[in-house]
C-alpha positions in Angstrom: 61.0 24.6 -24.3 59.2 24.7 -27.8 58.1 22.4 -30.4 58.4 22.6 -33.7 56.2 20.2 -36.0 57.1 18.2 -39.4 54.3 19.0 -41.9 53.7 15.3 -42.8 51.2 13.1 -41.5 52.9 10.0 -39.4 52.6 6.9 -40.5 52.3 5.3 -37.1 49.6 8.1 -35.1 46.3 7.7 -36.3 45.9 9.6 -32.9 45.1 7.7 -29.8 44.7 11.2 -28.0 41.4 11.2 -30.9 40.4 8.0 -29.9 40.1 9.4 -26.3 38.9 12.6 -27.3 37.1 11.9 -30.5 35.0 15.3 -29.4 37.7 18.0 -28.3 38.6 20.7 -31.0 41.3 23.3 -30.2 41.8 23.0 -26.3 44.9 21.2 -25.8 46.7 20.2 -23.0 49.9 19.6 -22.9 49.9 15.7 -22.0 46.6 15.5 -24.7 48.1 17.4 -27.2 51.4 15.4 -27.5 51.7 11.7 -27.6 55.2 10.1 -26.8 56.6 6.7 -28.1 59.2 6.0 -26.1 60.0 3.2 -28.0 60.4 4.3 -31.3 61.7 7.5 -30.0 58.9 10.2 -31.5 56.1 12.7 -30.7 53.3 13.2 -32.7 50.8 16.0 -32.1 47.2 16.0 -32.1 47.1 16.8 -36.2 49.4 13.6 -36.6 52.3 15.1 -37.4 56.1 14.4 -36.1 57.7 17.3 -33.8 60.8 18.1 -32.2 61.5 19.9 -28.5 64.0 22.2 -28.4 65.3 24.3 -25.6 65.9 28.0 -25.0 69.6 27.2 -26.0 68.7 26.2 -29.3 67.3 29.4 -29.7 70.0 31.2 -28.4 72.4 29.4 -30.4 71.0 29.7 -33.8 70.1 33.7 -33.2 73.4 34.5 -31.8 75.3 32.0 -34.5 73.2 33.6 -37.6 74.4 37.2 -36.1 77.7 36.3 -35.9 77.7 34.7 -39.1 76.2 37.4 -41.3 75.8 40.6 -38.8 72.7 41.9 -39.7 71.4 40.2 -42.0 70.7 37.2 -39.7 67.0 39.0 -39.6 66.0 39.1 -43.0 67.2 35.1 -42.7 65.3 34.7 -39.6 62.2 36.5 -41.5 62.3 34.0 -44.8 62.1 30.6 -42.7 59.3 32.2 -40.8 57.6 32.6 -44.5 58.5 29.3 -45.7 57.3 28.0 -42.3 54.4 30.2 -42.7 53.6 29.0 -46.3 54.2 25.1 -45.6 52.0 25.3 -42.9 49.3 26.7 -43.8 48.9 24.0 -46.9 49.5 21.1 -43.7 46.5 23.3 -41.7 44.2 23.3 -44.5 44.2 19.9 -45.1 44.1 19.1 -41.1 40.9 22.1 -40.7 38.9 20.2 -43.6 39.6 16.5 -42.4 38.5 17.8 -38.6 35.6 20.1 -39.3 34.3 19.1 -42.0 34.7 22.2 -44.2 36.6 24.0 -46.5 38.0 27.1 -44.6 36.3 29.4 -47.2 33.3 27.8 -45.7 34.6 29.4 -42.0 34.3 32.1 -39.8 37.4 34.3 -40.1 38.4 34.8 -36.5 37.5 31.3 -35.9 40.0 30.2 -38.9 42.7 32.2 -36.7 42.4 30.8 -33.7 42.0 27.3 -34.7 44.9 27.6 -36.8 47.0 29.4 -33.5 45.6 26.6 -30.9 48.8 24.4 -31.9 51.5 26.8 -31.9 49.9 27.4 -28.0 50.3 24.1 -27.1 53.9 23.6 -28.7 55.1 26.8 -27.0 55.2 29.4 -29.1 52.7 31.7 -26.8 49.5 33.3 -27.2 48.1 35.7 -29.2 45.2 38.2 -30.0 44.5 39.7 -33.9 43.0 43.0 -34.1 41.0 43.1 -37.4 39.8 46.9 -36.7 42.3 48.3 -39.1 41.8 45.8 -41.9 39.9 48.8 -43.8 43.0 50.0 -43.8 44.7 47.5 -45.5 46.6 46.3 -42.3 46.3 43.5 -39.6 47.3 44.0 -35.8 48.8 40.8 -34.1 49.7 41.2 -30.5 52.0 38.1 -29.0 52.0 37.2 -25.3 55.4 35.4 -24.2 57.2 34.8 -27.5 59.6 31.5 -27.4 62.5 34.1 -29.2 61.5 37.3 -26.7 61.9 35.2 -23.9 64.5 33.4 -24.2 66.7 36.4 -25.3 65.8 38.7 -22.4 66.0 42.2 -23.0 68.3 43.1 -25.6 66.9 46.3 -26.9 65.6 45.7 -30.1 63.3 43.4 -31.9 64.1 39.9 -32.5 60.7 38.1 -33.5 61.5 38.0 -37.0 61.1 34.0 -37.5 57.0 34.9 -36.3 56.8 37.7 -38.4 57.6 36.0 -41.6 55.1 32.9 -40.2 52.4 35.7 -40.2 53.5 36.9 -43.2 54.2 33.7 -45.0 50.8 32.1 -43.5 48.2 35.2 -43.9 49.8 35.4 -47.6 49.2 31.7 -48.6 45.3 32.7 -47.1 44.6 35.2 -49.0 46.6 34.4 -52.3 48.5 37.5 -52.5 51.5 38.5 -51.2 52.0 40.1 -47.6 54.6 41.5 -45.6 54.9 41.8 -41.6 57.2 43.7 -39.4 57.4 43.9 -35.5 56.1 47.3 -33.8 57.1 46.7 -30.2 58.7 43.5 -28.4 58.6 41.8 -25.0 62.8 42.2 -25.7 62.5 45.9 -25.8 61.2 46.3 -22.5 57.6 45.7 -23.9 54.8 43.7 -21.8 54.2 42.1 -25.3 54.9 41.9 -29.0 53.0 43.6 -31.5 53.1 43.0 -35.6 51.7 45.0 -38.6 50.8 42.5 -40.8 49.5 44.0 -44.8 50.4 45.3 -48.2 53.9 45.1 -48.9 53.9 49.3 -49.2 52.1 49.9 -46.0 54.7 47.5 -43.9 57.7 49.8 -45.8 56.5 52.8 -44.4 55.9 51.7 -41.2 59.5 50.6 -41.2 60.5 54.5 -42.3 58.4 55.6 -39.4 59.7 52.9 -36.6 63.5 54.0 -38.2 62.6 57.5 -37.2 61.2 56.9 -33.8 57.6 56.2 -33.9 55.7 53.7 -32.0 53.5 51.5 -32.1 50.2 53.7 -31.6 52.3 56.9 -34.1 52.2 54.2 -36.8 48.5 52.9 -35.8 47.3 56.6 -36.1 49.1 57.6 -39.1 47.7 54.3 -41.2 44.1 54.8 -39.7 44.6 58.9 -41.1 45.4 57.2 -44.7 49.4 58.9 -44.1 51.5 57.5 -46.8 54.9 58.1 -47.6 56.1 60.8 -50.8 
């Protein structure tokens, strides 16, 4: 079961879970992270906003109804919520960042940034994750994803299906760094992987590493080639 979150603060949840906790930043559990109001029917999270639960069905229902509805296309639709998710929250995270820390995120550690902004996609569901900034000379970004709500739930089918978190990377990372940036998934847990992995940079780098995943590289082919400066003619 996931959670997704409504990026607008609740009227009603100036956070009891702060008033408990008034010192914990970024290690959630899940009965600290999520506060339920059984009588007006709602859960708030620790950044006072509203969420949902939904359950592996869901999932299934709206990947498998978005295929049948428009055949392959259902990923490049599953790819633009994830940026519109991705954009819309990272305004909601900037604002929640500065009110808890104290600081502008310009002001932050980079890797710090990440993870803080990650913690609450943890706690909601949406697994865990590790960003490999060793490439970013290169112009690209490395995201590896450790039980993915969509991977899971699907089962081995194949082929990649994490395109909703791909467009949040690429929608989120974008917003950051006010420019825009494209992600595409490498290897995933529904290909028979251990784990997902992402390419997340420049909108020409992510093109050719789709031309070299369409002609049967992997994951370390297209690390090697970007890191050897390999472009496409």
């Amino acid at each position: 079961m996931v959670s997704t979150a409504q990026k607008e603060i609740s009227p009603h949840s100036e956070s009891l879970l702060k008033q408990k906790h008034p010192k914990t930043h970024s290690h959630y559990r899940f009965q600290d992270f999520f506060a339920f109001d059984r009588q007006r029917g709602t859960i708030d999270d620790w950044n006072e906003s509203r969420n949902i639960f939904t359950s592996e069905d869901f999932i299934i229902g709206l990947v498998e109804g978005l295929e049948e509805e428009v055949g392959p296309a259902s990923s490049v639709i599953m790819y633009t919520i994830g940026c519109q998710w991705g954009l819309q929250d990272s305004e909601f995270f900037q604002k929640w960042f500065s009110t808890e820390y104290s600081q502008n995120i310009r002001q932050s550690n980079l890797m710090f940034l990440l993870e803080t902004w990650w913690w609450p996609f943890t706690a909601q569901g949406w697994g865990r994750w590790e960003v490999d900034m060793s490439d970013r000379k290169h112009g690209c970004i490395f995201i590896n994803l450790f039980d993915s709500a969509v991977a899971r739930t699907l089962g081995d089918v194949g082929k990649p299906v994490c395109h909703l978190y791909a467009g949040l990377f690429a929608g989120f990372f974008g917003s950051l760094v006010k420019k825009p940036l494209s992600c595409i998934e490498l290897q995933c847990y529904s290909m028979g992987e251990t784990y997902c992995k992402f390419l997340l940079g420049n909108p020409d780098k992510i093109d050719a590493a789709a031309f070299w995943l369409n002609e049967g590289a992997n994951a370390r082919d297209i690390q090697n080639r970007l890191q050897h400066g390999e472009i496409l003619r």
